[in-house]
C-alpha positions as semicolon CSV with decimal commas, in nm:
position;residue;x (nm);y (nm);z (nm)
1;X;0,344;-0,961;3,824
2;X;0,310;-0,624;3,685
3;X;0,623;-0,564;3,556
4;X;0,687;-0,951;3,402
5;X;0,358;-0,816;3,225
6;X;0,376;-0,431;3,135
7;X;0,807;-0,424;3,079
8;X;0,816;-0,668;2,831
9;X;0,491;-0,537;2,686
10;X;0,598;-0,147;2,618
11;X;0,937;-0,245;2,540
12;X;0,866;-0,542;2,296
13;X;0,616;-0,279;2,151
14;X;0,815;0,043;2,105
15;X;1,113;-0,210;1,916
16;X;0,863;-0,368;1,649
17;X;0,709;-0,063;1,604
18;X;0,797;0,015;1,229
19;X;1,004;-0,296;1,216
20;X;1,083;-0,460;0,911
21;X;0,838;-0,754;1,016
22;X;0,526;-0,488;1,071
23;X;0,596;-0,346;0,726
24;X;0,622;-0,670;0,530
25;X;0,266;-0,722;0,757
26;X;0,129;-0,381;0,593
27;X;0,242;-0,469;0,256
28;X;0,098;-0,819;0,262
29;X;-0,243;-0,699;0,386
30;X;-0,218;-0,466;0,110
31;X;-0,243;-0,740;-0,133
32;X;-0,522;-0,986;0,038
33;X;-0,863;-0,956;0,109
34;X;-0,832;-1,220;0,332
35;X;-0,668;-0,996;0,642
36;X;-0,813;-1,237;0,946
37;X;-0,619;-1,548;0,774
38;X;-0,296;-1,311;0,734
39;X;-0,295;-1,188;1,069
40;X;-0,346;-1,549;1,226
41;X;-0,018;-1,650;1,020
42;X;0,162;-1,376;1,158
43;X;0,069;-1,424;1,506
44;X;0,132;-1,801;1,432
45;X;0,462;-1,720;1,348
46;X;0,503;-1,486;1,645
47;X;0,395;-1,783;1,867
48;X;0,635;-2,007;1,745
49;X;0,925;-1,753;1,735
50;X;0,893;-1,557;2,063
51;X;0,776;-1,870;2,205
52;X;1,058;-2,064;2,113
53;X;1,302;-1,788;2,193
54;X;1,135;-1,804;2,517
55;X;1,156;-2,130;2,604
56;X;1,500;-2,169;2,497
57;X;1,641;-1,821;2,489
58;X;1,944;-1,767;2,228
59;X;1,984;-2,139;2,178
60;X;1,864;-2,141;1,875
61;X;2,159;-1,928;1,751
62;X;2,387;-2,173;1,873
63;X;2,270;-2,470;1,668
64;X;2,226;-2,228;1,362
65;X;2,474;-1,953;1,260
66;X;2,305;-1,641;1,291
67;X;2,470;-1,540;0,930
68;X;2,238;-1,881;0,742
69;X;1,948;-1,743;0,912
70;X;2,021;-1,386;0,783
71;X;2,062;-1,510;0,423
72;X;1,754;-1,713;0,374
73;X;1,559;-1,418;0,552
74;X;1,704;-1,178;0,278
75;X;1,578;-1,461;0,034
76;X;1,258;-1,509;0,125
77;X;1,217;-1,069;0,110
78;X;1,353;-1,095;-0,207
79;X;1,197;-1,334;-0,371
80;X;0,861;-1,127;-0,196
81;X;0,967;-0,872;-0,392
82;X;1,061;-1,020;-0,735
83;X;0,681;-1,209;-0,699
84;X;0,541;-0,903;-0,684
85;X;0,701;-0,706;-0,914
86;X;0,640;-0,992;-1,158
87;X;0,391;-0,911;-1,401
88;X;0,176;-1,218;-1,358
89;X;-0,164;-0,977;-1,442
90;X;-0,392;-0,904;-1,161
91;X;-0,599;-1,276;-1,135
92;X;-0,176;-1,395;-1,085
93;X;-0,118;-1,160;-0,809
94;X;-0,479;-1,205;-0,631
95;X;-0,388;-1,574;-0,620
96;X;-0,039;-1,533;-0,517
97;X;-0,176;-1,319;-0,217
98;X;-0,489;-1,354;-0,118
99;X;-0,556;-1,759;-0,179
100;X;-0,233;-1,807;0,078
101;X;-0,267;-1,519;0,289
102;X;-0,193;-1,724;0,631
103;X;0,117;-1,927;0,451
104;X;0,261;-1,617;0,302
105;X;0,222;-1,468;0,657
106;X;0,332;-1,722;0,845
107;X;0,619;-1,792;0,586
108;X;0,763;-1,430;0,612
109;X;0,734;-1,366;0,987
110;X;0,855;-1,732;1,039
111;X;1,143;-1,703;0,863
112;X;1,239;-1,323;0,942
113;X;1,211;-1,306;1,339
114;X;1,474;-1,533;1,391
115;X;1,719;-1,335;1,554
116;X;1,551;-1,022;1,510
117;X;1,579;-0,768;1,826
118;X;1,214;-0,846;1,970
119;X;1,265;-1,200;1,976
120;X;1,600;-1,166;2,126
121;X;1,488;-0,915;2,358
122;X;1,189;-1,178;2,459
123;X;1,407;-1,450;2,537
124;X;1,622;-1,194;2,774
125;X;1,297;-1,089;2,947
126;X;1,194;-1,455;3,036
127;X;1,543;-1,513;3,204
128;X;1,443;-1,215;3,472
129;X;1,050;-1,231;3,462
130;X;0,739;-1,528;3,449
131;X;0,828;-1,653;3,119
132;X;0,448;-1,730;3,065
133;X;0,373;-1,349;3,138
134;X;0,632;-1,227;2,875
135;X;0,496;-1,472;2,632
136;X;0,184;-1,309;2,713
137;X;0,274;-1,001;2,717
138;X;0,507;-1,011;2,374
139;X;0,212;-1,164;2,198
140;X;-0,002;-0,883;2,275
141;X;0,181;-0,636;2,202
142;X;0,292;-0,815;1,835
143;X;-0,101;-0,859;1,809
144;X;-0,171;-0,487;1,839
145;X;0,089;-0,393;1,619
146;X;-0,013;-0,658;1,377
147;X;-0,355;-0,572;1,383
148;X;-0,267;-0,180;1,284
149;X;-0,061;-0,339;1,013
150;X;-0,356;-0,514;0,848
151;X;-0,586;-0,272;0,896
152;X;-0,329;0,028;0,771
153;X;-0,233;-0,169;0,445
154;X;-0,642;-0,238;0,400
155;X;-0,678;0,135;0,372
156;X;-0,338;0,213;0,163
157;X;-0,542;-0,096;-0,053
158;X;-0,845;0,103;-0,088
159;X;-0,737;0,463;-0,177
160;X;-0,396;0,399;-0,366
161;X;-0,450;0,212;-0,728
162;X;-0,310;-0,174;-0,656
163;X;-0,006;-0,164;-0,974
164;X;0,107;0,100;-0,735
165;X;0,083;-0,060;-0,396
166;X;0,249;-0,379;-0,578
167;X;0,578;-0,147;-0,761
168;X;0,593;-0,038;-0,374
169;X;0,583;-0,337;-0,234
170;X;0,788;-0,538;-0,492
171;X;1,076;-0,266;-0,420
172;X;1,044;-0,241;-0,074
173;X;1,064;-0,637;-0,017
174;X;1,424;-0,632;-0,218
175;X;1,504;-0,371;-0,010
176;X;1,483;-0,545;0,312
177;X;1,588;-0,830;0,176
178;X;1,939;-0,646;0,040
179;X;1,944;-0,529;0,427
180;X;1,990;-0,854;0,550
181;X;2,307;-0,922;0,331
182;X;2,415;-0,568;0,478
183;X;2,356;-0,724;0,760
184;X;2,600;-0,954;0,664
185;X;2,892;-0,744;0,517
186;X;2,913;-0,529;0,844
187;X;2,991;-0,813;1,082
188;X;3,272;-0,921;0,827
């Protein structure tokens, strides 16, 4: 029971840790007031994702080529990005953000973990160990890490002027998003 618990756990940890899905987490707490509601669409999204993954390991891959799910990922981060880069003034961007902070979490972990190494790496776990326990234990440790995301891009939010934070964040969203279509050229 231990190690269906504390292998998955450390593992799934150590991989997200500065993943592309805890940084988009950072830079969308960095732009909402309303952190709890972010954090529950992540973790919503994590639920759905890992779970899934869990439930049904790589299947998902099979139905959909891994390459679609790559592309709309790298849309969604760079249409993040272009939003807020956009100069919509700051009422625009508060709205944007902070009125939708659980769909624009959701949205972006939603659509970005599929396929990603964590979830893979979940849906590997559950064919050795208590699937239940790895869900358990993957959700935790996407919950701490979470967590330190919100609460990190709270503080960068409080000491860094927000035109800043949102150039930052604007580029850094078309950046991951350009990664996925790197993503793409490699495997060709």
């Amino acid at each position: 029971m231990i190690p269906d618990l504390l292998i998955p756990f450390l593992t799934i940890g150590l991989a997200e840790l500065g993943d592309k899905t805890q940084l988009s987490v950072l830079l969308l707490s960095s732009k909402t007031k309303k952190h709890l509601e972010l954090l529950l669409g992540v973790m919503a999204a994590f639920l759905i994702t890992d779970g899934m993954a869990i439930l049904i390991g790589s299947w998902i891959t099979s139905i959909v080529p891994m390459a679609w799910i790559k592309i709309v990922s790298g849309v969604i981060f760079i249409v993040f990005g272009i939003l807020t880069l956009k100069d919509t003034g700051e009422e625009g961007r508060d709205k944007l953000y902070s009125s939708n902070a659980f769909i624009a979490g959701f949205v972006m972990i939603f659509l970005t973990e599929w396929g990603d190494k964590t979830q893979i790496a979940a849906a590997l776990f559950a064919t050795k160990y208590h699937p239940l326990l790895v869900l358990i234990s993957t959700l935790a440790a996407l919950t701490i890490l979470s967590v330190t995301a919100v609460y990190l891009g709270k503080f960068i939010a409080e000491k860094i002027d927000k035109k800043i934070i949102s150039k930052i964040a604007g580029v850094l969203f078309i950046l991951i998003g350009a990664s996925f279509f790197l993503f793409l050229l490699k495997k060709s």
